[in-house]
Structure formats: C-alpha cells, structure tokens
Kinemage of the C-alpha trace (Angstrom):
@kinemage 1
@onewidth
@group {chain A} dominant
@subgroup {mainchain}
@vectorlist {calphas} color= white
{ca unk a 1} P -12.235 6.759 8.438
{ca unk a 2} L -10.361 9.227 10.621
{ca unk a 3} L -10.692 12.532 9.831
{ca unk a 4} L -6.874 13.283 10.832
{ca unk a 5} L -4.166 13.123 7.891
{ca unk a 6} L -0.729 12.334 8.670
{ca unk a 7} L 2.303 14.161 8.060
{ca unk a 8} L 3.900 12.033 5.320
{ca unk a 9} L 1.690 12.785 2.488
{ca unk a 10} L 4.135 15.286 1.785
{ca unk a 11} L 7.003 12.513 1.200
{ca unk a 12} L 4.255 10.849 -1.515
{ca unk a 13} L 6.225 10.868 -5.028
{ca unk a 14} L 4.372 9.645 -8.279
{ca unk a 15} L 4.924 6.125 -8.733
{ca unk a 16} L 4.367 3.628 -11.621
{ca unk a 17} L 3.401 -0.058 -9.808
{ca unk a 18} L 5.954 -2.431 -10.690
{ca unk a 19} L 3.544 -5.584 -10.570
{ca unk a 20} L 0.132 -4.118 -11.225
{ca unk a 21} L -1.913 -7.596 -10.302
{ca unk a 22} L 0.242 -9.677 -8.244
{ca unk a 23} L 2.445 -9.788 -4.995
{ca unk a 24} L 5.625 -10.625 -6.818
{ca unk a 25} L 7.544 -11.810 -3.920
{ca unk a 26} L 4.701 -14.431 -2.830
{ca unk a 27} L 4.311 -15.472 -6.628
{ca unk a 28} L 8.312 -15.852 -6.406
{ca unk a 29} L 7.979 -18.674 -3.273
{ca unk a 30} L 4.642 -19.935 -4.942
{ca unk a 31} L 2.366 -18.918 -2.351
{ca unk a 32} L -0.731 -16.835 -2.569
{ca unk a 33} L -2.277 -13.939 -0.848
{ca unk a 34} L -5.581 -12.047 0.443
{ca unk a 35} L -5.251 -8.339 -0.515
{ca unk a 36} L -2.358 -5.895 -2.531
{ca unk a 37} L -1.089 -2.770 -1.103
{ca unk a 38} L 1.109 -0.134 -2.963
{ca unk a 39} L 3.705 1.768 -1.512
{ca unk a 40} L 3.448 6.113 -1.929
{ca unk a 41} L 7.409 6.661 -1.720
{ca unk a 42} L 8.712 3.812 -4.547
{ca unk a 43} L 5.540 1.818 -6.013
{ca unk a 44} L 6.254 -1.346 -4.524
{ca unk a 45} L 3.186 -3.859 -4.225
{ca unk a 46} L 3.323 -6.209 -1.366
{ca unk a 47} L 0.380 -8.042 0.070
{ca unk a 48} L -1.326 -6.857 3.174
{ca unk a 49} L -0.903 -8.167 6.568
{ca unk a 50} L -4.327 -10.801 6.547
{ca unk a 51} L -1.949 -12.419 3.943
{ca unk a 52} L 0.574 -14.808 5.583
{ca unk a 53} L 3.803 -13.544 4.327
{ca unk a 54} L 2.905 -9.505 4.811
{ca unk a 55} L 5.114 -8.297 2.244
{ca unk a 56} L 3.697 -4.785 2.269
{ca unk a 57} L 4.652 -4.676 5.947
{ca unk a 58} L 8.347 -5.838 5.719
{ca unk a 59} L 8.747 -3.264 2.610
{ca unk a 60} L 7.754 -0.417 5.598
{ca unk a 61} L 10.077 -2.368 7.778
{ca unk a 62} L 13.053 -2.737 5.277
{ca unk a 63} L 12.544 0.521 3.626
{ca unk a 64} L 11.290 3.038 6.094
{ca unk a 65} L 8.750 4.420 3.042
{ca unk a 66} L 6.046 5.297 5.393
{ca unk a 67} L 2.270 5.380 3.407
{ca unk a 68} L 0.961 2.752 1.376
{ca unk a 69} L -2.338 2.336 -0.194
{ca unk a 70} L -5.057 -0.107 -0.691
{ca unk a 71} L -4.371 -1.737 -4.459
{ca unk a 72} L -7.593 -3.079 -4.466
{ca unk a 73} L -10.500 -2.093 -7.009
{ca unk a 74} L -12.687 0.736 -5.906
{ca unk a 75} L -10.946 0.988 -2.695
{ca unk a 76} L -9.251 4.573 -1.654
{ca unk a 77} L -7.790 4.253 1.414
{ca unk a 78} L -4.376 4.865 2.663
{ca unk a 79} L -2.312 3.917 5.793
{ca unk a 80} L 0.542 5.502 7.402
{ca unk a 81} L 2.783 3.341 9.219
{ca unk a 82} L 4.481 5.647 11.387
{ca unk a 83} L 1.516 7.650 12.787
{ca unk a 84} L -0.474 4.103 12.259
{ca unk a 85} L -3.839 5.959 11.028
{ca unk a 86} L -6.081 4.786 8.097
{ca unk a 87} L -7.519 7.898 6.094
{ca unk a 88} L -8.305 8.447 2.500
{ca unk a 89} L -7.339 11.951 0.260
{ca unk a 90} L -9.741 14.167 -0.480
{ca unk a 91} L -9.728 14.297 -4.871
{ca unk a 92} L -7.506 10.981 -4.934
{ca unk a 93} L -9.399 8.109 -6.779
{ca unk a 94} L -8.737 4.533 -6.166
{ca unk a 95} L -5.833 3.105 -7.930
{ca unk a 96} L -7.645 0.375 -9.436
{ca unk a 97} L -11.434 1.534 -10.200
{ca unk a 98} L -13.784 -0.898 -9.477
C-alpha cells in the first residue's frame, strides 16, 4: 500500500450501504459479479472493475463521488479515483470483518 493519502478523505460522509451483500444493479440484469465496492460520499455498492459490468466504476463516472472502498470481508482498503491511489486509514476497520 502507498503510504500517500489523498485529498478526498475529507469529502468522506457516514454512510449506511444500501445493498449490504449484493451488486443490485447486476442482480437487476441477472448477471453476477467478482468483488463489491462501497462508495465514501453516498453508500452506493457497485461491483469492482474484474467484474464485467463495473458498476462501482460508472457510479465514480456518473456521480463524481471520488473514494470507494473494498466491501469485502477483512479487507480495508480504499481507492481514490481522482488521484487513482490505493491506501488504507489508519484506525478504520474493514467494513465487513472477516
């Protein structure tokens, strides 16, 4: 992990997920996907971009909410789509423990 932190965390606002276990938008067009990602400005949970539809990535792109997370158990990273750096926050547990 990098040891730089970008300069949206500040933007971050406490959000409830809205689909805790699924990628609501692939379950809507019955399709699957690899890994959940949840955004840091609204809560949204897309799937990540090794899925085929990369709903996470078109919420950035329709949105302009810059940080997501990982939504995966026991994983605490976070990615910033503007200054396009993977870190993780220093006190800030995994959504989903392990």
């Amino acid at each position: 992990m990098s040891g730089f932190i970008c300069g949206h965390l500040a933007d971050v606002q406490p959000v409830t997920p809205d689909s805790p276990d699924t990628c609501t938008e692939c379950v809507a067009m019955g399709d699957t996907w690899v890994h959940l990602r949840e955004c840091q400005s609204c809560g949204h949970i897309g799937c990540c971009d090794s899925s085929k539809n990369k709903h996470a990535t078109a919420h950035h792109n329709a949105s302009g909410h810059p940080l997501i997370r990982s939504y995966e158990p026991g994983e605490g990273w976070w990615w910033c789509y503007e200054d396009e750096v993977v870190f993780e926050v220093e006190g800030v547990p995994p959504v989903r423990p392990a």
